[in-house]
N, C-alpha and C positions, 0 to 999 in steps of 0.2 A: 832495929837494925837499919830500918832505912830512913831515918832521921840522921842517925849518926854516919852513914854514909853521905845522905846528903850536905850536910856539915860540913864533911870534909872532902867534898868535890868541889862545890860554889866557890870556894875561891881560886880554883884552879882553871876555870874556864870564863869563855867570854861573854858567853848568851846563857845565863842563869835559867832565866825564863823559862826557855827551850826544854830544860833538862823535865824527861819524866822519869820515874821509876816506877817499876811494877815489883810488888814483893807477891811471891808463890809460896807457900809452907809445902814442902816436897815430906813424900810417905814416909821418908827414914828420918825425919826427926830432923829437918833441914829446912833451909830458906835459900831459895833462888832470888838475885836480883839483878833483873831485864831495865839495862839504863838505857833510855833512848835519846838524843842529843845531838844539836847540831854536829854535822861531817866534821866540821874545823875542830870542833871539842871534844869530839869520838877520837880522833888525833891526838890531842893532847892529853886525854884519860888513858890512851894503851902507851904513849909517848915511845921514844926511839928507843925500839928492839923491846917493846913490851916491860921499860924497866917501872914506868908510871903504876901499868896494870898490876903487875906482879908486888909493888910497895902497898898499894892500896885494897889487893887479896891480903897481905899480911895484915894487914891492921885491922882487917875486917875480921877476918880467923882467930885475931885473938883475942876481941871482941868476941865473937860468936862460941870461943871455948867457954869463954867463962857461964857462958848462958846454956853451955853444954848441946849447943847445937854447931848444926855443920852450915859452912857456909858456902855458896856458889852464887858466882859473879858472870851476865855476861852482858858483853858490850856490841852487840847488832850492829853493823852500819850499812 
């Protein structure tokens, strides 16, 4: 999961470098992922009115169906 996350964030931001991700395997059979990233790209990943976040939770969920796990996104800034 966080390969292919990271895949398809890097070319949406400016400061690649910057970007870390933590993956967590949560109790119920799940995967948390804690992006940390420059202010300006935290910006750009939730985008206006959170439409960015919400494209990139879908693509990751249906990703993470098929693998029959759940999946959870958060973006700290």
């Amino acid at each position: 999961m966080k390969e292919y996350f990271s895949n398809l964030v890097k070319p949406m931001i400016d400061y690649p470098d910057e970007l870390k991700i933590e993956e967590i395997y949560t109790s119920t059979n799940g995967i948390l992922l804690k992006v940390f990233a420059n202010k300006k790209d935290i910006g750009k990943l939730i985008g206006k009115e959170g439409h960015n976040a919400k494209a990139i939770r879908t693509l990751c969920n249906a990703v993470a169906a098929k693998k029959r796990i759940k999946f959870l996104l958060e973006l700290p800034y």
